[in-house]
C-alpha positions in Angstrom: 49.1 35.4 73.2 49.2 37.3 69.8 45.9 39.7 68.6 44.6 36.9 66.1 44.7 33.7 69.1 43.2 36.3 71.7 40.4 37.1 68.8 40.0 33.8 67.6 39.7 32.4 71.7 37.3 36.3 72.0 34.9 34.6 69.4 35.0 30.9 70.8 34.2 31.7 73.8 31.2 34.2 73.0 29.7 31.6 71.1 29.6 29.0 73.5 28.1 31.7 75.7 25.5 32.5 73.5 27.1 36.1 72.5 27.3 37.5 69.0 30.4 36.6 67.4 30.5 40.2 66.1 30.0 42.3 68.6 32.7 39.7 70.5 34.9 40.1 67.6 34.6 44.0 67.8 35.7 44.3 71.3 38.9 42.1 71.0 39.6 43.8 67.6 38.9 47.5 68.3 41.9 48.8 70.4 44.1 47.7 67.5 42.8 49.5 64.5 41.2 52.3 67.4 44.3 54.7 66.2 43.3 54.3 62.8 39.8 55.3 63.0 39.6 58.2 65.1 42.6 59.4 62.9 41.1 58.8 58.8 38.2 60.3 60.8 39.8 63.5 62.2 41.3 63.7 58.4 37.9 63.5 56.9 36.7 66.3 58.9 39.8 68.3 58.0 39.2 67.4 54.3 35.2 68.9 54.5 36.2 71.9 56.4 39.3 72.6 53.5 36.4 71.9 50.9 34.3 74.1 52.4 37.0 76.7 52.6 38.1 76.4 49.3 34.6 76.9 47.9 34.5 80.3 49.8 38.0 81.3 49.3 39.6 79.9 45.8 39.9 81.9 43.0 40.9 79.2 40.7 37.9 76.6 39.4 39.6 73.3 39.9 40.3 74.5 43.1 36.5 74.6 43.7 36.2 71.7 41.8 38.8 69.6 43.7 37.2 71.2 46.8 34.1 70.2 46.3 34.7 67.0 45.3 36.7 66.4 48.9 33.8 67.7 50.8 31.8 65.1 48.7 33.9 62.0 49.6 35.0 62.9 52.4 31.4 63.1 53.8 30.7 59.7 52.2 33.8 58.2 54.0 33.3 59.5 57.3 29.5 58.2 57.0 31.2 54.8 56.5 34.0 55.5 59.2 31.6 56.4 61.9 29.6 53.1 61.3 32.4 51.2 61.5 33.8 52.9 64.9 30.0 52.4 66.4 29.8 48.8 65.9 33.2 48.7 67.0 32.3 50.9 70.0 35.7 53.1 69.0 35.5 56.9 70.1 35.4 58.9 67.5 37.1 62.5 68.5 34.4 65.8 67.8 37.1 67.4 65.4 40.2 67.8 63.2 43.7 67.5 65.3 45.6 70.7 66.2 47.8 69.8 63.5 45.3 69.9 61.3 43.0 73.0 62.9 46.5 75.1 61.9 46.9 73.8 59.0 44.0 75.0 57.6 44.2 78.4 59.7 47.4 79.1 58.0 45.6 78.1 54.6 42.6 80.6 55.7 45.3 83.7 56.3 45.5 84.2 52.7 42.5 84.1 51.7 41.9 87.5 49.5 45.3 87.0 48.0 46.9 85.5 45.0 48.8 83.1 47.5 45.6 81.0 48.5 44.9 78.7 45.5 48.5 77.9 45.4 48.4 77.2 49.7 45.5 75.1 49.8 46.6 72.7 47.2 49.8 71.9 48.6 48.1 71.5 52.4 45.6 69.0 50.4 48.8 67.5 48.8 50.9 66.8 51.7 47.7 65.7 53.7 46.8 63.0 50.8 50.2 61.9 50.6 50.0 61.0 54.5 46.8 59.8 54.4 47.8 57.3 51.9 50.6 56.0 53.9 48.5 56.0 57.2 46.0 53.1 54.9 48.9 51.6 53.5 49.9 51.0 57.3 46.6 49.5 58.1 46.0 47.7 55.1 49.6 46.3 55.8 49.6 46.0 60.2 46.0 46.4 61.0 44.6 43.6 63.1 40.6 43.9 61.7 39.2 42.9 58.9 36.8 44.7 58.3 38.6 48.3 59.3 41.5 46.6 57.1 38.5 46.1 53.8 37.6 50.2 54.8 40.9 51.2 54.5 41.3 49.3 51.3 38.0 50.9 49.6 39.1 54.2 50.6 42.6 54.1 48.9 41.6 54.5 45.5 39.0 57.5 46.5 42.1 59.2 48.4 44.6 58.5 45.6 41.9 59.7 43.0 42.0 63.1 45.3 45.9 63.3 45.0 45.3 63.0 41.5 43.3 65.3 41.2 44.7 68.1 43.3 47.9 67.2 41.5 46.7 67.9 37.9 45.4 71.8 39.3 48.4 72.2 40.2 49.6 71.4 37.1 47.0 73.5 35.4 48.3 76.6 37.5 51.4 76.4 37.2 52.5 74.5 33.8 55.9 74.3 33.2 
């Protein structure tokens, strides 16, 4: 049975049971677009803890700026990501994956130097870049709707980030 019958039978039969169809819908749904969740929210926390860090650390002011900005968002979309996962009753993991954690440790090391403003926005680059494929997958494969309507209102905030970290890189180093 595919992951829209098995939802659609979820829902039928909570009704007639005198169950929510939401909270029936959530728990056929969930382990589908789980992966999703706990990983946009692991990237959120890596994208406030790189703000932070850049706002310490950055010489440069769009690197503060851009910094800030992700801290901003980033908050925002995790407020909306952890509401989701709740109602969903996903697990949401306490931090940023090892990948992550290293990423921004090897980021941190040059803090001090001329190296760091240059560091941190290619980390944020390559991290935008994947978190725009990682919607794009969900957007395209995701089994929820509304996880699938949260990926889709986040593109354009993500994308806006790429932008922006692209164009101070551009303002560092023109060419």
């Amino acid at each position: 049975m595919n992951a829209v019958r098995r939802i659609a039978v979820a829902v039928t039969l909570a009704a007639l049971a005198g169950i929510s169809a939401p909270s029936a819908f959530a728990a056929a749904a969930a382990p589908d677009d789980a992966p999703f969740l706990k990983a946009i929210h692991q990237g959120n926390l890596a994208e406030i803890q790189a703000g932070e860090d850049a706002g310490k650390n950055a010489k440069a002011t769009c690197v503060k700026t851009v910094g800030a900005t992700l801290v901003r968002d980033h908050r925002k979309l995790d407020t909306d990501v952890k509401a989701l996962a709740r109602k969903l009753g996903v697990s949401l993991p306490s931090g940023p994956s090892q990948e992550q954690k290293e990423a921004l440790a090897a980021v941190q090391s040059k803090a001090g130097t001329s190296g760091y403003d240059g560091a941190w926005l290619t980390t944020e680059d390559k991290g935008h870049v994947e978190t725009i494929k990682l919607i794009d997958h969900e957007i395209d494969s995701g089994s929820n709707s509304q996880v699938k309507a949260a990926a889709r209102a986040a593109r354009p905030i993500v994308e806006d980030h790429l932008d922006m970290i692209r164009d101070c890189k551009a303002e560092l180093n023109p060419s």
